[in-house]
C-alpha positions in Angstrom: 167.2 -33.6 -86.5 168.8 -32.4 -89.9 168.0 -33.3 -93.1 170.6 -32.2 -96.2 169.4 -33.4 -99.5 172.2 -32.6 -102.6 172.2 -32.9 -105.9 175.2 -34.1 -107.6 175.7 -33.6 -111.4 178.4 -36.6 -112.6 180.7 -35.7 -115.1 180.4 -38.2 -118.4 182.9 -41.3 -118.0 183.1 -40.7 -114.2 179.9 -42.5 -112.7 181.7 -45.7 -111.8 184.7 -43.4 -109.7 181.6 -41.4 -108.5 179.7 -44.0 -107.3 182.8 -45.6 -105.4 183.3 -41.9 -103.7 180.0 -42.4 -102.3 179.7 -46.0 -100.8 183.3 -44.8 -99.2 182.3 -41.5 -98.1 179.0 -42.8 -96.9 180.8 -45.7 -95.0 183.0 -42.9 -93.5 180.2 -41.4 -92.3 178.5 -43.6 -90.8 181.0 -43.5 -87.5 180.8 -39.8 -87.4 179.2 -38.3 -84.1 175.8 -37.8 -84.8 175.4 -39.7 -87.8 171.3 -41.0 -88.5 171.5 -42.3 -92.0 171.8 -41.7 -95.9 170.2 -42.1 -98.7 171.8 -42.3 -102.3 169.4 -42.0 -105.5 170.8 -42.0 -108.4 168.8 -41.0 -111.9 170.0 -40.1 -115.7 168.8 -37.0 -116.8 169.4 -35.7 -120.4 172.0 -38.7 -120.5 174.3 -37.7 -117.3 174.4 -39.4 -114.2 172.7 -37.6 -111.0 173.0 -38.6 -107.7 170.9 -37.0 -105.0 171.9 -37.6 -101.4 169.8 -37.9 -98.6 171.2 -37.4 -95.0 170.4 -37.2 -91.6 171.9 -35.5 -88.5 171.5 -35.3 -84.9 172.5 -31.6 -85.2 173.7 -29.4 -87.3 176.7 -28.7 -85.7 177.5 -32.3 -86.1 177.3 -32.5 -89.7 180.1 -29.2 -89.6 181.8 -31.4 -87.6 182.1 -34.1 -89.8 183.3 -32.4 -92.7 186.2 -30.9 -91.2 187.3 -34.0 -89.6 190.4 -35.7 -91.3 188.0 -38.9 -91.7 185.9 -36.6 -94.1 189.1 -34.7 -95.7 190.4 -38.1 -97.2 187.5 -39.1 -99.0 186.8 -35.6 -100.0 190.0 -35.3 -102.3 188.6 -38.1 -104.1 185.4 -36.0 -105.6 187.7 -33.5 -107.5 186.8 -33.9 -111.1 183.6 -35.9 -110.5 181.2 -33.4 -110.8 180.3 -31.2 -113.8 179.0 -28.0 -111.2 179.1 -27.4 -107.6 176.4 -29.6 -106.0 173.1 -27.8 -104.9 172.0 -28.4 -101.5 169.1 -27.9 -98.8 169.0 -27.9 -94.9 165.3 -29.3 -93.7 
């Protein structure tokens, strides 16, 4: 099993269309070969909205696989502007 924990930085006046992204991309997900579960956290720090994702994987390789798939490339369009930095992100 794979475990990817991000941390999301929500840019101000965007955490309503951020949190939408995610129950959609998580429900996307959850058909995806491979697929265990997710978590999403969310906490203010300093006054911004952070959301911290928790998922699991079979493999790896399925995980890759997801996000090139076309399910995962028509939620992903709907992040762009939602974040205030690239998320930071760990493989366990």
């Amino acid at each position: 099993m794979w475990v990817i924990v991000a941390d999301h930085n929500i840019v101000s006046g965007k955490e309503s269309q951020a949190e939408q992204y995610f129950q959609d991309n998580t429900r996307v997900m959850k058909d995806a070969k491979g697929f265990i579960s997710r978590q999403v956290l969310k906490t203010v720090q300093d006054g911004n909205l952070h959301i911290l994702t928790v998922t699991a994987w079979e493999h790896r390789e399925d995980r890759d696989g997801y996000r090139s798939s076309p399910a995962a490339q028509g939620v992903g369009g709907g992040s762009d502007g939602l974040f205030s930095e690239r998320p930071t992100s760990g493989w366990y």
